[in-house]
C-alpha positions as CSV (number, residue, x, y, z in Angstrom):
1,X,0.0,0.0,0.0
2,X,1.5,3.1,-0.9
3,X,1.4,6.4,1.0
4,X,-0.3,9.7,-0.5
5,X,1.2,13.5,0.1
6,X,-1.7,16.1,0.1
7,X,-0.4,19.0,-2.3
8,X,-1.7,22.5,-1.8
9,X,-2.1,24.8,-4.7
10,X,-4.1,28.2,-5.0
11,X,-6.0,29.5,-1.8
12,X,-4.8,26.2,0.2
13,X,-1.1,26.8,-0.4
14,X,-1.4,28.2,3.5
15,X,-3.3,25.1,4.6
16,X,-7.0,24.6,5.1
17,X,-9.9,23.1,7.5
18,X,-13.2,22.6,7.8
19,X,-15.9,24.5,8.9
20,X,-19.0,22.7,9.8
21,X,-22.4,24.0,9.3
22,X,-23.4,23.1,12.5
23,X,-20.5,25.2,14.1
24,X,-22.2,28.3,12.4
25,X,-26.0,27.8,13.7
26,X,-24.6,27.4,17.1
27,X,-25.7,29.8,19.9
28,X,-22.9,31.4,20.4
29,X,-21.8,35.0,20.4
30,X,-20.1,35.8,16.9
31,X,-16.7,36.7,18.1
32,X,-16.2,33.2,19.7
33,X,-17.8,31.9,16.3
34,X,-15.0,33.5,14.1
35,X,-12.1,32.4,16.5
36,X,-13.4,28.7,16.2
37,X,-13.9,29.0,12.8
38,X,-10.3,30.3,12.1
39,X,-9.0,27.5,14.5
40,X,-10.4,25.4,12.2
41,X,-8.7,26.3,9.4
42,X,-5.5,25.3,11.4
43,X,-7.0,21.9,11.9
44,X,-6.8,20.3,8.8
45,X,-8.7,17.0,8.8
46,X,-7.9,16.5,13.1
47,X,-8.9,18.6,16.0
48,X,-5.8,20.4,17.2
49,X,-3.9,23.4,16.6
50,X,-1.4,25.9,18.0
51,X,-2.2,29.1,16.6
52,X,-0.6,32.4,18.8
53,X,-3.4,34.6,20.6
54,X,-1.5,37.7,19.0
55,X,-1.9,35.4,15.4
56,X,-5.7,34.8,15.4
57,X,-5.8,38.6,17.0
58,X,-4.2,40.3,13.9
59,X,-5.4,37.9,11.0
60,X,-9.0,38.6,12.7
61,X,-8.8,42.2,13.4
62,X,-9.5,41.6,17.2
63,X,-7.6,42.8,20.2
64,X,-5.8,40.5,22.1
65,X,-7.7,40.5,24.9
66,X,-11.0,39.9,23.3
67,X,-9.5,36.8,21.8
68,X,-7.9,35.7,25.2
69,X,-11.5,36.7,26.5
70,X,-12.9,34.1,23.8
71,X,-10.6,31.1,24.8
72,X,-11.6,31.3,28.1
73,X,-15.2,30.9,27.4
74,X,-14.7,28.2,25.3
75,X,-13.0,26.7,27.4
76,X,-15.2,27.0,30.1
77,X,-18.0,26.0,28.1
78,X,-16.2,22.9,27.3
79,X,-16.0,23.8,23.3
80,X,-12.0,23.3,23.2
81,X,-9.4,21.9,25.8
82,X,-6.4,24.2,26.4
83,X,-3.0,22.7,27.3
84,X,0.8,23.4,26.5
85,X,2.1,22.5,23.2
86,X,5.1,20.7,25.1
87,X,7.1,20.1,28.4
88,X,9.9,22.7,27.6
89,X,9.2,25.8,30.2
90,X,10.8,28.4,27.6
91,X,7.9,27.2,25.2
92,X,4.8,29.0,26.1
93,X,3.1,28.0,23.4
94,X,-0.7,26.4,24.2
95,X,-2.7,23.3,22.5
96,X,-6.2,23.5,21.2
97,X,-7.9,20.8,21.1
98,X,-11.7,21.4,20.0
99,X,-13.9,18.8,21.5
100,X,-16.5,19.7,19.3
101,X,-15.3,18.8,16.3
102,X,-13.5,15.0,17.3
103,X,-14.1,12.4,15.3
104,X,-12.7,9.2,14.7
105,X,-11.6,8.9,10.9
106,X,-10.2,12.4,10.0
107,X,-11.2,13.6,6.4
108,X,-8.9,12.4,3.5
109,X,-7.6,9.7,5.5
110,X,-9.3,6.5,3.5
111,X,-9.7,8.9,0.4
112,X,-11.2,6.7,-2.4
113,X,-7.9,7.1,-5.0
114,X,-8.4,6.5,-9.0
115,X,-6.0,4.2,-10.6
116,X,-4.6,7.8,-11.5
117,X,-3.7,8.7,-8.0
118,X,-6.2,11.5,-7.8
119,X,-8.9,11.4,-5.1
120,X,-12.3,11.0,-6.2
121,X,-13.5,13.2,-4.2
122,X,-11.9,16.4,-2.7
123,X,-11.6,20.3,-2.6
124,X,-10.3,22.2,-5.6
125,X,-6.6,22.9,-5.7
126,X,-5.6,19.6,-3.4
127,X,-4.4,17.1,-5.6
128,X,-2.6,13.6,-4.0
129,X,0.8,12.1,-5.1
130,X,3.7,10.4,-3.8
131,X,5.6,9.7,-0.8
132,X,4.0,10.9,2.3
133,X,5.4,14.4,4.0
134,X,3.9,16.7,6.9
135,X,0.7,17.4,7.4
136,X,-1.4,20.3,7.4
137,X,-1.5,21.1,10.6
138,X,1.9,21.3,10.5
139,X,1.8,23.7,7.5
140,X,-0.4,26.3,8.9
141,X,1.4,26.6,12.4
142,X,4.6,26.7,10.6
143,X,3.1,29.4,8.5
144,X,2.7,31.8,12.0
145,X,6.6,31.7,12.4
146,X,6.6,33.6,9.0
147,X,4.0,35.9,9.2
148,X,6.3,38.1,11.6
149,X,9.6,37.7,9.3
150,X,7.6,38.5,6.7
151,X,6.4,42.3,7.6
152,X,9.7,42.7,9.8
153,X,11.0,45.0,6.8
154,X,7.9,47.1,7.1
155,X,8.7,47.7,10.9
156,X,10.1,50.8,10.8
157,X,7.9,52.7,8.7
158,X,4.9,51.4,10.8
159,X,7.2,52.1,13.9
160,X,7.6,56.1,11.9
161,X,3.5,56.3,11.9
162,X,3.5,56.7,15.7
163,X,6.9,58.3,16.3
164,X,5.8,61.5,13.9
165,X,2.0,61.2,15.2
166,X,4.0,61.9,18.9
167,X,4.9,64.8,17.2
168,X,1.5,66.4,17.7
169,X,0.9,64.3,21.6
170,X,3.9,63.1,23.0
171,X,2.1,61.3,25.2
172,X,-0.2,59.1,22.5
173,X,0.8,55.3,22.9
174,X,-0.8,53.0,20.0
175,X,-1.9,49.9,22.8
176,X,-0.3,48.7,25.7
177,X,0.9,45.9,23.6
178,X,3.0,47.5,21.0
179,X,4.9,45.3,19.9
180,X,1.5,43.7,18.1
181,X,0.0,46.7,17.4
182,X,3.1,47.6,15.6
183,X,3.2,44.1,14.2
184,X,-0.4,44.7,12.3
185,X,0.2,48.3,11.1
186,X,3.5,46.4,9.5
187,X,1.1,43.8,7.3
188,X,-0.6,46.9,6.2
189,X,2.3,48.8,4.9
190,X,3.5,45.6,3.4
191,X,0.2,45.1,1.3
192,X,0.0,48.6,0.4
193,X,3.9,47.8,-1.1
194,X,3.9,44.4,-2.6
195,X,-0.1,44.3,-3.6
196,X,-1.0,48.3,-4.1
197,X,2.7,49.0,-5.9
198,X,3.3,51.7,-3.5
199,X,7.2,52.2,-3.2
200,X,8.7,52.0,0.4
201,X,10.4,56.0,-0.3
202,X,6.7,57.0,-0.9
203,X,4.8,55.4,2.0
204,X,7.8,57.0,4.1
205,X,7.2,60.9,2.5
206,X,3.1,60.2,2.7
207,X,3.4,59.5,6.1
208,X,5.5,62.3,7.1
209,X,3.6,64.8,5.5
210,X,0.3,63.4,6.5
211,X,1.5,63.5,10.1
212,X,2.6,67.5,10.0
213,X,1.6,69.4,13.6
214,X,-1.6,71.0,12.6
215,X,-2.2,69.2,9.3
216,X,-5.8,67.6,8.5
217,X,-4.8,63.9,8.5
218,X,-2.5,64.1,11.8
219,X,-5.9,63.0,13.7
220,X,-7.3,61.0,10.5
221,X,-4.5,58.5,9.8
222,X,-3.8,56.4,13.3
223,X,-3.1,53.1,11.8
224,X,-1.6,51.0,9.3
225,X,-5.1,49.8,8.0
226,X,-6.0,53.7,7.6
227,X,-3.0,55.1,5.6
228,X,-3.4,52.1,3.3
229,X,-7.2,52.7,2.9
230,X,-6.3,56.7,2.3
231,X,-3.2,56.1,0.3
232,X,-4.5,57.6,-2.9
233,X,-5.8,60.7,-1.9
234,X,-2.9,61.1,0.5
235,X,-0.4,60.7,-2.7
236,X,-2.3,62.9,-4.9
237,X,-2.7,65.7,-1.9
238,X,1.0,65.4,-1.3
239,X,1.9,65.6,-4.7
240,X,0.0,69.0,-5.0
241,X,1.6,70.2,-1.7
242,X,5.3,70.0,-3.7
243,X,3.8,71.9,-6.6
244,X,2.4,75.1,-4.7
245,X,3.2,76.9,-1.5
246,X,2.6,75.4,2.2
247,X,0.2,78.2,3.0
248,X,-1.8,76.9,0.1
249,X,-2.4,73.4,1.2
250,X,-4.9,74.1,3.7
251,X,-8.3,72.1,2.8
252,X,-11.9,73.7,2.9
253,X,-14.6,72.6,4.4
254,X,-16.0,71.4,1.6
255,X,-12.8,69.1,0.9
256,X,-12.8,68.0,4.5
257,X,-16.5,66.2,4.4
258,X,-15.7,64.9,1.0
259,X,-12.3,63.0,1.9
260,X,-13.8,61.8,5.7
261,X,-15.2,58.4,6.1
């Protein structure tokens, strides 16, 4: 008997789970519902995972504490089982397991194969071939290690956001935990440069001209998510600002209720 690898193409390159219907009719509030769900997708075709709090916080756009808030309902509630992903004290890592979902034959295990080697009967963009590797639990945790090194180049400019915001209060902070508020308005800036085709040297000059003492956007721009979202407008205003003089960049009122959400 030979062994199968599951290879992931398209939107399942990052790994995949399953989301049961059942999960979604449940009575429960809709923040918990969204962090099971995207547990799930760490799951693969078992019932644990290992995502970070500060992962599932900044993929879902929730604070930490609200996820940590989440967890402990669940747990409580007897949906998932929490426990440390191993023995080594420096690891603080935790293990989900969601009692909800066991079962004892996860999915794709006794997959019904064509003489072809492809299932009969599976998602779009998994396709089965030979020898056996890791599985996809294993891809999506070891996809959270990269998410980090990955915006770690956009650090500074999201670290420049707040620093020339302090400008105007010295005493703003962006969280008590700024390190992953820091963290997120990174993945911004790094979709607004590799996805938008905004050039690192711009985003930098945007952001220090958005962020003059005094200036409209000093109060409108306070995040990552924010600049990206105004990144147009802020590039065309700037570009006007270097063609006329500084007394002249002062918008009406009329221009002010246009460009505010």
């Amino acid at each position: 008997m030979s062994n199968n690898k599951i290879v992931l193409s398209g939107i399942f390159t990052e790994g995949y789970g399953i989301i049961p219907k059942k999960l979604m009719r449940m009575k429960l509030n809709k923040n918990l519902k969204l962090i099971l769900a995207y547990m799930l997708s760490y799951t693969g075709g078992g019932d644990t995972c290992f995502p970070g709090i500060r992962t599932i916080a900044s993929d879902l756009e929730l604070s930490t504490t609200t996820v940590t808030k989440y967890l402990k309902d669940a747990v409580r509630e007897g949906l998932i089982i929490k426990s440390k992903y191993n023995d080594n004290p420096m690891n603080h890592a935790n293990k989900y397991k969601l009692v909800f979902m066991t079962r004892d034959v996860p999915p794709y295990r006794n997959i019904d194969v064509t003489p072809s080697g492809t299932p009969k009967c599976q998602p779009v963009g998994v396709t089965m071939c030979h020898p056996v590797v890791q599985n996809n639990n294993t891809i999506n945790n070891n996809n959270d290690n990269n998410k980090e090194a990955v915006n770690r180049p956009y650090l500074p400019l999201s670290k420049l956001l707040c620093t020339e915001h302090m400008k105007s209060d010295p005493k703003y902070r962006p969280g008590r935990d700024t390190a992953f508020v820091f963290n997120r308005w990174a993945n911004d800036i790094r979709l607004l440069v590799t996805v938008d085709g905004r050039s690192v040297q711009d985003v930098e000059a945007v952001i220090k001209w958005c962020k003059q003492p005094g200036g409209f956007w000093v109060s409108n721009i306070m995040s990552g998510k924010k600049l990206r979202l105004k990144f147009p407008t802020l590039w065309l205003q700037y570009q006007q600002s270097l063609k006329q003089p500084a007394d002249d960049d002062e918008l009406t009122e009329e221009e002010k209720k246009f460009f505010e959400d």
